[in-house]
C-alpha positions as CSV (number, residue, x, y, z in Angstrom):
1,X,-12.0,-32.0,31.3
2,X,-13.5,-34.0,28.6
3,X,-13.3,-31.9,24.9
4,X,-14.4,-32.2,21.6
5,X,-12.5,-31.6,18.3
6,X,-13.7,-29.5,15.5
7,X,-11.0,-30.1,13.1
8,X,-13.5,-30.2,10.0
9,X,-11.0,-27.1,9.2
10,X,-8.5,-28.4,9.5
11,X,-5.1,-27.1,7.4
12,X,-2.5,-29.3,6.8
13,X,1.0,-29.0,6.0
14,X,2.3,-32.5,4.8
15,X,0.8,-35.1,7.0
16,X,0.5,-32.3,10.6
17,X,-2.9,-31.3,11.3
18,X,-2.2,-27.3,12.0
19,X,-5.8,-26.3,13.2
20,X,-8.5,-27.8,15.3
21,X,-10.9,-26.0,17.8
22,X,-11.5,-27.7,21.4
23,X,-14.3,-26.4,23.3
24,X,-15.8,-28.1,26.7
25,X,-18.5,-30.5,25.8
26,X,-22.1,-28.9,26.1
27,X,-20.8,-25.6,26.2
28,X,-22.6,-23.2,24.1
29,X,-20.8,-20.1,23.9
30,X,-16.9,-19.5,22.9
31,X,-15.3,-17.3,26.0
32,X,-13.1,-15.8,23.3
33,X,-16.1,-14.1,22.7
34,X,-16.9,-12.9,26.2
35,X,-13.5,-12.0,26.4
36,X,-13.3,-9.3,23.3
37,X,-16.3,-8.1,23.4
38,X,-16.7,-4.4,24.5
39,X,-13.1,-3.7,23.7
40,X,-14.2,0.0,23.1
41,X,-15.5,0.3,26.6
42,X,-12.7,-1.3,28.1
43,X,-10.2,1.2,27.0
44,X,-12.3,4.1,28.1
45,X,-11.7,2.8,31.6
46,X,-8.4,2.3,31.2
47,X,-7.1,5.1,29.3
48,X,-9.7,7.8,28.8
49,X,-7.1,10.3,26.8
50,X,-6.5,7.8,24.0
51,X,-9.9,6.4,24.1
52,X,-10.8,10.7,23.4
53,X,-8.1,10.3,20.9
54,X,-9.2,7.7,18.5
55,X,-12.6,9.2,19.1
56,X,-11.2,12.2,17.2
57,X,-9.6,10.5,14.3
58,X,-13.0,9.2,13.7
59,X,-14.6,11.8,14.1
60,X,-12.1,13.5,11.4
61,X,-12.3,10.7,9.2
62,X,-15.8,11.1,9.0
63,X,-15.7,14.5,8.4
64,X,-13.3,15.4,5.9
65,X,-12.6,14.2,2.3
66,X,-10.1,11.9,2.1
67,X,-8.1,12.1,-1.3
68,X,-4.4,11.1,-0.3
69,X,-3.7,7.8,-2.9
70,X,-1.4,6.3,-0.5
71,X,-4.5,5.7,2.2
72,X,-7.2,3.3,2.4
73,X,-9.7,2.3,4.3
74,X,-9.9,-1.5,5.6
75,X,-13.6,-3.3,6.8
76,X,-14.5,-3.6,10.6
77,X,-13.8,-7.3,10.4
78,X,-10.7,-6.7,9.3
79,X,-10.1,-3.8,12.7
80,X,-11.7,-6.6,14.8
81,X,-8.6,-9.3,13.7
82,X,-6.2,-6.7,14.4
83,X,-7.3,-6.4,17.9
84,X,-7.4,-9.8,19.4
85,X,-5.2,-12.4,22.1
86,X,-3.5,-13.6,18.6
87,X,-1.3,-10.2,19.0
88,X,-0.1,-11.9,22.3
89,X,1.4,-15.1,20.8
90,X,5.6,-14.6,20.5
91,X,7.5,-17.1,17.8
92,X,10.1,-17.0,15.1
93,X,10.2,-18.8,12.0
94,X,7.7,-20.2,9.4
95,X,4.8,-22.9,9.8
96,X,6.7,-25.6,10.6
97,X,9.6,-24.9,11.8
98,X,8.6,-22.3,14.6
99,X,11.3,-21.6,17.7
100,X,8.7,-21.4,20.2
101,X,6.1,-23.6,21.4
102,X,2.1,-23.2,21.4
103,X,2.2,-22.4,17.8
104,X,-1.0,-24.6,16.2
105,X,-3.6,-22.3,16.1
106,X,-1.2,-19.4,14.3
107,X,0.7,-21.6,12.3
108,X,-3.2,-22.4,11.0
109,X,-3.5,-18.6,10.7
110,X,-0.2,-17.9,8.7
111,X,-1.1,-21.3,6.6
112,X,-4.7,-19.5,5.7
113,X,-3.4,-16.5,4.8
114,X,-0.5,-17.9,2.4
115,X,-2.8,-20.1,0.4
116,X,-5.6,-16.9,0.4
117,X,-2.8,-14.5,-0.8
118,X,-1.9,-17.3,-3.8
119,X,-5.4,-17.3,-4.6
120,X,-5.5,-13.4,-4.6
121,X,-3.0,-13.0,-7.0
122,X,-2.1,-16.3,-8.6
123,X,1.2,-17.0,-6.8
124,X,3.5,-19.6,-6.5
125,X,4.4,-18.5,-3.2
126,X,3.3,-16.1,-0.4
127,X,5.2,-14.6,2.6
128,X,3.2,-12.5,4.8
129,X,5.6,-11.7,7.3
130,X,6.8,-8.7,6.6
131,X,5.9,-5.8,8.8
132,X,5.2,-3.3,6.2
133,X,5.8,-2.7,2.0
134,X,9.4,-1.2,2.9
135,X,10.1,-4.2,4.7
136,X,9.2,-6.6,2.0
137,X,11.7,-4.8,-0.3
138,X,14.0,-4.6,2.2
139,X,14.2,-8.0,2.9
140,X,13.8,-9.1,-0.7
141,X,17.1,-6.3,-1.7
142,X,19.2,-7.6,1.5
143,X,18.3,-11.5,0.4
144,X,19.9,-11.2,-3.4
145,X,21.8,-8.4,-3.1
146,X,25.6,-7.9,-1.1
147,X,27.0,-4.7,-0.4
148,X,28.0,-2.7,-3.5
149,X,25.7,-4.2,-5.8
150,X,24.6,-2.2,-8.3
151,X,20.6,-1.4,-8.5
152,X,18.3,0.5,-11.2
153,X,15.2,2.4,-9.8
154,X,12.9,4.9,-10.6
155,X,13.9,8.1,-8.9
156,X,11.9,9.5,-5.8
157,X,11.2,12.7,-7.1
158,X,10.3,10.9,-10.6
159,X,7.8,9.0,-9.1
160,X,9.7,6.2,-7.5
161,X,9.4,5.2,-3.5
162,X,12.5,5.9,-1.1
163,X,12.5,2.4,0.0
164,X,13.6,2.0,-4.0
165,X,17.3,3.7,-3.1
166,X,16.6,7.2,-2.1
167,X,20.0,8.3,-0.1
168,X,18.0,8.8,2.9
169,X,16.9,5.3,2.8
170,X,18.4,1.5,3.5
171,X,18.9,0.9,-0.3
172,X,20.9,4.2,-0.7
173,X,23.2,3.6,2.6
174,X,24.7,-0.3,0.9
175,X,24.2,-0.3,-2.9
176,X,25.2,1.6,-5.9
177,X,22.3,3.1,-7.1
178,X,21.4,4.2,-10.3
179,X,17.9,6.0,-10.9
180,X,15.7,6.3,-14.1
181,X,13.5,9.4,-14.9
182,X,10.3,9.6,-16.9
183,X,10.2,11.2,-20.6
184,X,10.8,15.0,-19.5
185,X,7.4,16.1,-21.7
186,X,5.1,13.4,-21.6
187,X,6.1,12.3,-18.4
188,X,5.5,8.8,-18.9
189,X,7.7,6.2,-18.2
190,X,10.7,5.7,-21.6
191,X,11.7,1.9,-21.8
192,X,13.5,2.2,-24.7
193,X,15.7,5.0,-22.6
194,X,15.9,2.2,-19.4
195,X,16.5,-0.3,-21.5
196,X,19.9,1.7,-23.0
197,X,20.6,2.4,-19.2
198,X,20.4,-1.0,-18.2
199,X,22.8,-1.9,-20.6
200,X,25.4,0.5,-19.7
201,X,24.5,0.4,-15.7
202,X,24.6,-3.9,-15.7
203,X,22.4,-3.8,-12.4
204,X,22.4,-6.8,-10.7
205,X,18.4,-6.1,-9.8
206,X,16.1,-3.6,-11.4
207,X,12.9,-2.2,-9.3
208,X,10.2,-0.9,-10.7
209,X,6.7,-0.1,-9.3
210,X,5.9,3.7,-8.5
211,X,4.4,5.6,-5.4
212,X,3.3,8.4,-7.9
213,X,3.0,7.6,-11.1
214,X,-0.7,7.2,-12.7
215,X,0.1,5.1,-15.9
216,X,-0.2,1.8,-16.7
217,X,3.6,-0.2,-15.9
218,X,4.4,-2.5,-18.4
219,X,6.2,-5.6,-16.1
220,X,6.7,-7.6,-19.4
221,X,9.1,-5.1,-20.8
222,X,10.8,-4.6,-17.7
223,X,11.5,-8.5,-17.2
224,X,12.6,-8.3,-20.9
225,X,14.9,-5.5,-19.7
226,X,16.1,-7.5,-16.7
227,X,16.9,-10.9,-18.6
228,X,18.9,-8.4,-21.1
229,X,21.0,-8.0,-19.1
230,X,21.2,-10.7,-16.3
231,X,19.3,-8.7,-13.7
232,X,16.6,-9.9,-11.3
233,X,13.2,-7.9,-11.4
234,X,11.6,-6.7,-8.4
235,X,8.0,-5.2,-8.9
236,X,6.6,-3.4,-5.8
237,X,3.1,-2.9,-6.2
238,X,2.4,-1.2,-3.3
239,X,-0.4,1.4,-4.6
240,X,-2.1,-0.6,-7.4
241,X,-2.3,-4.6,-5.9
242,X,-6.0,-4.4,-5.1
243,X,-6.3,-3.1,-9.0
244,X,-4.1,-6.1,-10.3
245,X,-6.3,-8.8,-7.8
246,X,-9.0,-7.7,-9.3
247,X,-8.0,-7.6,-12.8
248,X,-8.1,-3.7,-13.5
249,X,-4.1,-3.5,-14.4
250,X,-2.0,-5.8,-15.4
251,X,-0.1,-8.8,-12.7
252,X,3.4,-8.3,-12.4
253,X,3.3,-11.9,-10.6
254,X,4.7,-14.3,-13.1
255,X,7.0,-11.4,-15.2
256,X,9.0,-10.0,-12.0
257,X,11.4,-12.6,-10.0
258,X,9.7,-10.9,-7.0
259,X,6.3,-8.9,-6.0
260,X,6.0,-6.3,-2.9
261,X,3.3,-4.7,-1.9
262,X,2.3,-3.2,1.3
263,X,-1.4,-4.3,2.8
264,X,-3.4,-1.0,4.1
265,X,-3.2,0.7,0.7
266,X,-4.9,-2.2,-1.4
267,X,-7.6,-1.7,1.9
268,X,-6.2,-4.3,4.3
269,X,-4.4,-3.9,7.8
270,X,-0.7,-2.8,7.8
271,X,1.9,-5.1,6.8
272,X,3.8,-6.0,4.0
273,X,3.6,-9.1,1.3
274,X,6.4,-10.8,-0.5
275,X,4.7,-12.9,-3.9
276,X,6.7,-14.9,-6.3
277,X,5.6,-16.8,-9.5
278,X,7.2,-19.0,-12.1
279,X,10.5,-18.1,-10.5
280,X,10.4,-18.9,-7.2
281,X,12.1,-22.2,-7.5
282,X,15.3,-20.5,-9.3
283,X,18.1,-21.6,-7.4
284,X,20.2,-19.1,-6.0
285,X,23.7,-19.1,-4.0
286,X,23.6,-18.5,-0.9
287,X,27.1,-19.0,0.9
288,X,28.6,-22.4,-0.1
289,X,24.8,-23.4,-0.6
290,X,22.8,-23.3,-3.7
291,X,18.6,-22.8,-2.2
292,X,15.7,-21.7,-4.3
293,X,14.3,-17.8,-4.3
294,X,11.6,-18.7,-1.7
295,X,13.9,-20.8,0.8
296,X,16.4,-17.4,0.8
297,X,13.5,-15.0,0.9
298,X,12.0,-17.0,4.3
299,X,15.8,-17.5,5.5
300,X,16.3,-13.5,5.0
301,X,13.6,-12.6,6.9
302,X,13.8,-14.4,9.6
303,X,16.5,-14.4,11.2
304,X,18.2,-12.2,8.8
305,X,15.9,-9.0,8.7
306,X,13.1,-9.4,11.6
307,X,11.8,-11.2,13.9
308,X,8.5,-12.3,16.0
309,X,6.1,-11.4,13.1
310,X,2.8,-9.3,14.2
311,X,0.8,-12.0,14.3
312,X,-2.5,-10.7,14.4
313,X,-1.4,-8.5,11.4
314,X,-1.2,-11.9,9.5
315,X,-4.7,-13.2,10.9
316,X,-6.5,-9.4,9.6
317,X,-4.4,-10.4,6.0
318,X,-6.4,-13.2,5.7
319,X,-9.6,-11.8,6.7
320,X,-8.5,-9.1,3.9
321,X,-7.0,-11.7,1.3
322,X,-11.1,-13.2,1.4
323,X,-12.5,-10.1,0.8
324,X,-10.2,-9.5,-2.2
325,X,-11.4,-12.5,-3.6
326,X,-15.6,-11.0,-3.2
327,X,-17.0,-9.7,-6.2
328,X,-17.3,-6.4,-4.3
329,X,-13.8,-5.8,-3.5
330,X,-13.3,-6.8,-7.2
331,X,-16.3,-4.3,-8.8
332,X,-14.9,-1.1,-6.2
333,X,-11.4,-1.2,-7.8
334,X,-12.8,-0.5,-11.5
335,X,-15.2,2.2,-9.9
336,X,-11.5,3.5,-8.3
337,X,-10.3,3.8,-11.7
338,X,-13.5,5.2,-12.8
339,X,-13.6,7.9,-10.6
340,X,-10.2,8.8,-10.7
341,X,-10.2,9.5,-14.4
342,X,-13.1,11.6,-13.8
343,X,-11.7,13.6,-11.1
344,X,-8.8,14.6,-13.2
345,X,-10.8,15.3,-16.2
346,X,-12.8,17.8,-14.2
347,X,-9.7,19.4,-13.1
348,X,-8.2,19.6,-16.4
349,X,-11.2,20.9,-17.4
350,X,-11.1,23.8,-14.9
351,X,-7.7,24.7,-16.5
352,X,-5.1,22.4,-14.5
353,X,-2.3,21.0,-15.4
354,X,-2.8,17.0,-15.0
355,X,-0.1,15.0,-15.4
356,X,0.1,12.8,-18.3
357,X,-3.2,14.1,-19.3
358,X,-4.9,11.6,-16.9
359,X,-4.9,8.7,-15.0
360,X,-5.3,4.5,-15.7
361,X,-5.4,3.7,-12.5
362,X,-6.2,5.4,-8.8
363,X,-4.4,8.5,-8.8
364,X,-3.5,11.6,-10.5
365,X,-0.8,14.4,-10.1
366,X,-1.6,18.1,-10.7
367,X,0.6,20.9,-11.2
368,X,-0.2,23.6,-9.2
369,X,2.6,25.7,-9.5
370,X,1.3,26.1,-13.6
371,X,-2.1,27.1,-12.1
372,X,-1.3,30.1,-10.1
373,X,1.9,32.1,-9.7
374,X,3.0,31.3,-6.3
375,X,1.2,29.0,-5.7
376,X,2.8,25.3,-4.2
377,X,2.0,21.8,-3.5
378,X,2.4,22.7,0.2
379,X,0.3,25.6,0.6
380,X,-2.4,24.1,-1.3
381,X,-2.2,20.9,1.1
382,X,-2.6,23.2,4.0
383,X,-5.1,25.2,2.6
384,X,-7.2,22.2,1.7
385,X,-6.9,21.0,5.2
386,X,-8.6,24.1,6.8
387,X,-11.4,23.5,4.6
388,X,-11.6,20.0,5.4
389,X,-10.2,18.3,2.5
390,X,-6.9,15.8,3.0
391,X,-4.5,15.4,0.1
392,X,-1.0,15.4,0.2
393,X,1.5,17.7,-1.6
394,X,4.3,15.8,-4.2
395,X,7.3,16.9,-6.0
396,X,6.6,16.5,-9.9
397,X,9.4,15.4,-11.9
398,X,11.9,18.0,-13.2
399,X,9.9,20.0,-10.0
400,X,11.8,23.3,-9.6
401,X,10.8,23.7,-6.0
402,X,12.1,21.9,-3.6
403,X,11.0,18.4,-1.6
404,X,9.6,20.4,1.2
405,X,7.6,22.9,-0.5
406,X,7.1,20.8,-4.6
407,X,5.2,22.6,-7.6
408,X,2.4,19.6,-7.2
409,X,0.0,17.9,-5.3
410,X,-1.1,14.1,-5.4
411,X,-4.8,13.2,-5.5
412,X,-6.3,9.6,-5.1
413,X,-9.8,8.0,-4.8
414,X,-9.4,4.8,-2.9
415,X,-11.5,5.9,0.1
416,X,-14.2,8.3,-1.2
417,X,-14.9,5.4,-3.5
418,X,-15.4,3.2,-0.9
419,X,-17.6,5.1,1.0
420,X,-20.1,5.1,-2.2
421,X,-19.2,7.9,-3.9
422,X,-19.5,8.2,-7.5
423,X,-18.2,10.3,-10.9
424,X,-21.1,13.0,-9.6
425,X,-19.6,13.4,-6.4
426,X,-15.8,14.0,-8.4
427,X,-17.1,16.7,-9.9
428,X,-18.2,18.2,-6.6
429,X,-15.2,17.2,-5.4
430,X,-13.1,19.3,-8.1
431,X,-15.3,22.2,-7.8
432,X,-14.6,22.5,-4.1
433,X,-11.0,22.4,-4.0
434,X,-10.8,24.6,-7.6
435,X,-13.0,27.4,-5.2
436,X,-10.3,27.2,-2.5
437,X,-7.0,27.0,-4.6
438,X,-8.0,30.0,-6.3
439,X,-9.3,32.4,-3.9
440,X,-6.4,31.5,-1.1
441,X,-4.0,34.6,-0.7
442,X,-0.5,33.5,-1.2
443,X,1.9,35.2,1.0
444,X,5.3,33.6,-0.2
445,X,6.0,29.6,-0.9
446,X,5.1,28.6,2.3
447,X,2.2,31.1,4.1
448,X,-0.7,32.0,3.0
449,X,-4.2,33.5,3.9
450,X,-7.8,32.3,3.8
451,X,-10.9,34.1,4.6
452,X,-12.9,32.6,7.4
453,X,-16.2,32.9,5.8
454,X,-14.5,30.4,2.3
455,X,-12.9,28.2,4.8
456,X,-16.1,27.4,7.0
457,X,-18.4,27.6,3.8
458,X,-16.3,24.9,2.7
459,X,-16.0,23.0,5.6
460,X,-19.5,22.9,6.0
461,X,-20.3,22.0,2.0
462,X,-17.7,19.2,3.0
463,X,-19.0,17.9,6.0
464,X,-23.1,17.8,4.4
465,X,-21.1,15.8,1.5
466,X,-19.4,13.2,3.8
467,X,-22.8,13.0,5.6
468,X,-24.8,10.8,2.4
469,X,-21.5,8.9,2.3
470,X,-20.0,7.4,5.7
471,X,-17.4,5.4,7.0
472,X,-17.7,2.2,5.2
């Protein structure tokens, strides 16, 4: 069958031409497209139950306030990526050197989404391999790190991520971990107070990065921490990478020897990034060999932590990575922040206990416990949810209840924001969930009661809000 090339894309990788189209001559449409459309419909057939399913999480989505910071919400062209023949495709290794055949068209996709992610957020170098955030770190700990080593991270219930070296987790099981805490009345993070740790811990890598922590991070001080005392840094970024792309908090790119950050929270698919900057040529041992940070990162995850990457995980990353790079990704994180600090001023203002007094970037944490006698982080989660408002309850630091129950509840702004919402919408927001929280009967820690007519009142204020501001 005569073809003819389309390589006017074409992405190279030293003299090897990675991408080109073929398509018969003279014909007008691509079957690719005959062959994904109606996906939708072509589940219903098959599996009506799921179909019904995903039906209802939209449904829910679209009818309920969603305020939990670690969620997002990612474009349609990114869902359409995500769902494609590309998830099909089986290989191992990187562009280049794969151990399967058939590998030009993704090796084009992996190449796209490397040099988009360096363009995002001004790195050296790009792996977008890993399966999720806790991957990334994972792979990242396990490439530097042997068994025993001794790491410095901020504690779980101080703020800090279990993938950092909670017991529970990897980290915990094979290295000697030591956490930090936050200043025990400002809450805010004490770097003289690391700094005096480090020197007595000697860490051989020092995380930080936060899952719950609404203050700026200072990654200069940290790295000036970490070269103190001969450690390597390791930022995970996680929660607040779409607000360092676009410029609303500071880049921990070139200060930390290594950058994490999980995908679906900045608004992208799931999966996991590894970034490195002016390090990323430090030569590290590795056995009897001596290989630069980015040549151990690529060896340790693959084949030393996973394998076949999700492939059409990597080709909705680069649809994402491009729409990090719009000036309306870019404009929506500052109106994040924006909201946010005017969510948590209205809640202060209604006589809560915020956290740190505030926010400087997407989230806040409130002390419920001060607010009520009785009253906890997980009743007001569940309490919430009848009324059709998601947040998620977090143990504060120096919390006095325990993990399953905390004195606190976490509140973020990534999704209402974009949806359209604005600071007038945050103060409706507040007013709703200040109207539940203080009229729900508290039983003990863990039950409580709510009277029908508040609940569906509420649900139904909720549901006319999410109306004027749909799925985006």
């Amino acid at each position: 069958m005569l073809v003819e090339k389309h390589a006017s894309q074409a992405l190279k990788r030293g003299s090897k031409t990675n991408y080109e189209t073929l398509r018969p001559v003279g014909q007008s449409a691509s079957s690719s497209t005959t062959y994904h459309d109606r996906l939708p419909q072509a589940l219903e057939r098959a599996d009506a139950e799921v179909h019904r399913l995903i039906d209802a999480e939209y449904d829910r989505l679209q009818n309920t306030l969603q305020l939990i910071a670690a969620e997002n919400q990612c474009s349609r062209a990114v869902l359409a990526a995500l769902g494609n023949v590309v998830q099909n495709k089986t290989t191992e290794g990187f562009v280049g050197a794969r151990f399967h055949g058939g590998c030009e068209v993704v090796d084009s996709l992996e190449t796209l989404a490397i040099e988009r992610a360096k363009r995002v957020f001004g790195a050296h170098y790009a792996n977008v391999q890993p399966h999720s955030g806790t991957s990334a770190n994972q792979i990242v700990l396990t490439a530097i790190l042997q068994s025993g080593d001794r790491v410095l991270s901020q504690a779980m219930d101080q703020g800090g991520h279990v993938s950092h070296g909670a017991p529970v987790a990897f980290a915990g099981h094979f290295f000697e971990i030591e956490q930090y805490r936050v200043d025990p009345t400002s809450f805010r993070l004490d770097y003289d107070a690391i700094a005096e740790q480090a020197r007595r811990f000697r860490p051989k890598l020092i995380i930080c990065g936060a899952s719950a922590y609404a203050r700026t991070i200072d990654f200069a001080r940290f790295r000036a921490i970490a070269d103190e005392v001969g450690a390597f840094l390791l930022a995970d970024v996680s929660h607040i990478s779409g607000l360092i792309a676009a410029g609303a908090h500071p880049s921990p790119v070139d200060a930390a020897h290594f950058t994490t950050t999980s995908t679906y929270k900045p608004g992208g698919p799931r999966g996991g990034l590894i970034l490195m900057g002016r390090d990323f040529e430090t030569p590290i041992q590795a056995g009897k060999k001596t290989v630069p940070l980015w040549e151990r990162i690529e060896k340790t995850t693959f084949p030393g932590f996973q394998g076949t990457p999700y492939l059409n995980n990597i080709a909705a990353k680069a649809v994402f990575f491009r729409e990090m790079m719009s000036p309306e990704y870019r404009s929506r994180q500052f109106k994040i922040i924006e909201n946010a600090h005017v969510l948590a001023a209205a809640f202060a203002r209604l006589g809560y206990e915020v956290l740190t007094g505030g926010t400087d970037n997407h989230m806040f944490l409130v002390n419920v416990a001060h607010f009520r006698e009785g009253l906890t982080g997980l009743i007001a989660q569940h309490c919430l949810e009848d009324c059709g408002i998601t947040i998620n309850m977090n143990r504060l630091p120096y919390d006095t209840q325990n993990a399953r129950v905390t004195s606190g509840m976490r509140l973020g702004t990534p999704i209402v924001t974009r949806n359209g919402m604005t600071p007038a919408q945050m103060e409706e927001i507040a007013r709703l969930l200040d109207t539940v929280l203080r009229q729900v009967e508290i039983r003990d820690p863990k039950h409580y009661r709510l009277d029908e007519t508040l609940q569906a009142e509420t649900r139904q204020r909720v549901q006319q809000l999410c109306s004027r501001f749909p799925l985006r």
